[in-house]
N, C-alpha and C positions, 0 to 999 in steps of 0.2 A: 613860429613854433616855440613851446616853452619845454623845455628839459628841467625836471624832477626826481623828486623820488622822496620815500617815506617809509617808514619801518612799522614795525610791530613785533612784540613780545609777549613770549602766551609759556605758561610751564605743564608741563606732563607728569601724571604719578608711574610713567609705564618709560623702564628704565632706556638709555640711551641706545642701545645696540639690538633693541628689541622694534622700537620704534621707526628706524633708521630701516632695517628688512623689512616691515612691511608699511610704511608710511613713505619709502621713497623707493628701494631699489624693489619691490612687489607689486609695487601702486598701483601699476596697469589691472595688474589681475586682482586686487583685494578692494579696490573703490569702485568699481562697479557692483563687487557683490553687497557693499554696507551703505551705499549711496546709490541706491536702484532709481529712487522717485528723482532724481537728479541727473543721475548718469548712466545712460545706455551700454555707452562700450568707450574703452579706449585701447585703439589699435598700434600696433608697432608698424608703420609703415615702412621705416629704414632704420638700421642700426641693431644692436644685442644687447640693448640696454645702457650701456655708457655712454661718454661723448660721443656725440652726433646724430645720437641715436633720433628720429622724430617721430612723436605720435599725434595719434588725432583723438579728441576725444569728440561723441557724440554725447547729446544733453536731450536730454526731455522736455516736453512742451514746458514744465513747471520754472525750464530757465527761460530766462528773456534778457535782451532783446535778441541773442543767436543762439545757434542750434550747433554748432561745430566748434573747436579750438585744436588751433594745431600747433605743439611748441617743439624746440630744439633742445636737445642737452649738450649745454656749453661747458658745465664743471658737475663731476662723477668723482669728489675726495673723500673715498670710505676712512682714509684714517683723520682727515681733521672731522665728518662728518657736513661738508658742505655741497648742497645741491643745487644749481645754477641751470635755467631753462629760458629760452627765448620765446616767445610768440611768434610764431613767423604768418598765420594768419588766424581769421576767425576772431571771436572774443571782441574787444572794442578796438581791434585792427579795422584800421579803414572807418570806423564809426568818428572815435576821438582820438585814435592814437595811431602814431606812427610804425612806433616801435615801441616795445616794454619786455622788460626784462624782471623775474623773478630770484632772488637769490633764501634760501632757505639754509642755516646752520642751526645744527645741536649740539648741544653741548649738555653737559651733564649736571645736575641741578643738587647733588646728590641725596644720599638718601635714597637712591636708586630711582628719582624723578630725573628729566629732561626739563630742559627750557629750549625752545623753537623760537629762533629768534630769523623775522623774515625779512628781506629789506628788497625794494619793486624801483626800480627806474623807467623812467619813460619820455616819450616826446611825441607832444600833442599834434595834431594836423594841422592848430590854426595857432592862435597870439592868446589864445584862454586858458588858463591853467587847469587843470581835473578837479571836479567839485568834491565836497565829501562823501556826497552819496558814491561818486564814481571811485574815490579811492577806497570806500568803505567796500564795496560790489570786489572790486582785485582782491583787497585783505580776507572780504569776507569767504571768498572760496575757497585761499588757502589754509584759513583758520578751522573750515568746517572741514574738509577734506584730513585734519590734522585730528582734530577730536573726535570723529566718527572714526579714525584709526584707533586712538584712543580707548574708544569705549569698546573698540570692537576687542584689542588686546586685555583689556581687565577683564572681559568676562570671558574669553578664553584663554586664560592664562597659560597654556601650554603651545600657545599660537607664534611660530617665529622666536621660540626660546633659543 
């Protein structure tokens, strides 16, 4: 098995406390309505939303190569701003990876912009390390899932004030 991990930094014009309600603790219910051709549903199957809480998301034919993701909420810190989720199945569990973990922080970029800054650990099933397509696929969900909040906050600007 090889244990990694790798980051990524992306910034927001959609101020830090606005993004934070509906990009993290909303998400269930607002990515499915701005990410439809991608995401069915994601359900609360245990938990109120904080630690421990676990959902499942459903995906659409348009994702590949799975149809499910089910992750854990291991860290819920509205005041530093940091959101921390487990994969416990689904997604490239059991494909390429063991375990992976997502950690997401914002922070404030001012100017009343954000910077999301993400950082993913993981451990592979075999001795191969995750190629770029496959760490680009983990980045690339969270980064869209981040900017479709994004655009969906600019243009409703009274959305989660």
């Amino acid at each position: 098995m090889v244990s990694g991990s790798f980051t990524d930094e992306c910034t927001s014009s959609i101020a830090l406390e606005r993004l934070w309600k509906a990009g993290i603790l909303d998400a269930h219910n607002l990515i499915p309505k701005i990410a439809s051709d991608q995401i069915k549903s994601i359900e609360i199957i245990q938990g109120d939303g904080g630690v421990g809480t676990v959902k499942k998301f459903c995906f659409t034919e348009a994702v590949k190569p799975f149809s499910t993701l089910t992750d854990r909420v291991e860290v819920l810190d509205n005041e530093k701003h940091i959101f921390k989720y487990s994969i416990v199945e689904g997604g490239l569990i059991g494909l390429r990876l063991k375990s992976y973990s997502v950690e997401t922080t914002l922070e404030s970029g001012g100017d009343g912009s954000s910077v999301v800054k993400i950082n993913v650990e993981y451990e592979t099933l075999d001795e191969t390390d995750l190629t770029g397509d496959e760490k680009g696929m983990i980045k690339g969900g969270v980064s869209k899932m981040m900017k479709g909040v994004e655009a969906y906050l600019a243009a409703n600007p009274d959305a989660y004030a």
